[in-house]
Residue, then its C-alpha position, 0 to 999 in steps of 0.5 A: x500500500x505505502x509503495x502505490x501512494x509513494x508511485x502516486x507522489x513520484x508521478x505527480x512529481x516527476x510523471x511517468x515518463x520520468x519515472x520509467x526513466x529514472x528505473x531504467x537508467x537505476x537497472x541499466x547504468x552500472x558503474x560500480x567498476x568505477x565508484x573508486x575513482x571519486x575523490x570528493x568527500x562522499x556521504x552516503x544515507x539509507x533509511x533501514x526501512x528503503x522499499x525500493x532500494x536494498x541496505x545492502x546496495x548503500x553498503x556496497x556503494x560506501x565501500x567502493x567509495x574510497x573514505x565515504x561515510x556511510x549513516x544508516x538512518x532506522x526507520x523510513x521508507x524510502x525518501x528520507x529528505x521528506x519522511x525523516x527531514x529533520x534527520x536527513x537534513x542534520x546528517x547532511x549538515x553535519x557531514x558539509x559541516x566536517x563533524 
């Protein structure tokens, strides 16, 4: 039920298009072979609940990424910066800030 309301808001969002857009670029575009090469102060955030995107894929990701920070934030479901704003926004603060 959560991931039909969720579509709904995307697609009013984004629309359709942008959506199916957005899924084929996620499942076609791979660059994992490269995630080694950023040099720029990484974070990455996943919500322990996400419903479209696995924790372990953020894992692997923060791993590949030479000294990302990797914040596992318990709950949500998938877009963090609305359902936990106040969380998001103080990790991504704090991680601009050099906490």
């Amino acid at each position: 039920m959560f991931f039909v309301t969720l579509s709904k808001i995307h697609i009013k969002l984004i629309g359709l298009r942008g959506l199916i857009g957005q899924f084929e670029a996620s499942t076609a575009h791979i660059t994992l072979d490269r995630l080694h090469m950023i040099k720029a102060p990484t974070l990455v955030i996943i919500v322990t609940e996400d419903k479209l995107v696995p924790l372990h894929s953020s894992e692997v990701i923060a791993n590949r990424i030479p000294n990302a920070k990797l914040v596992k934030v318990e709950g949500g479901s998938h877009s963090i910066f609305i359902e936990i704003r106040g969380r998001f926004n103080k990790e991504v603060l704090d991680f601009l800030r050099g906490s």
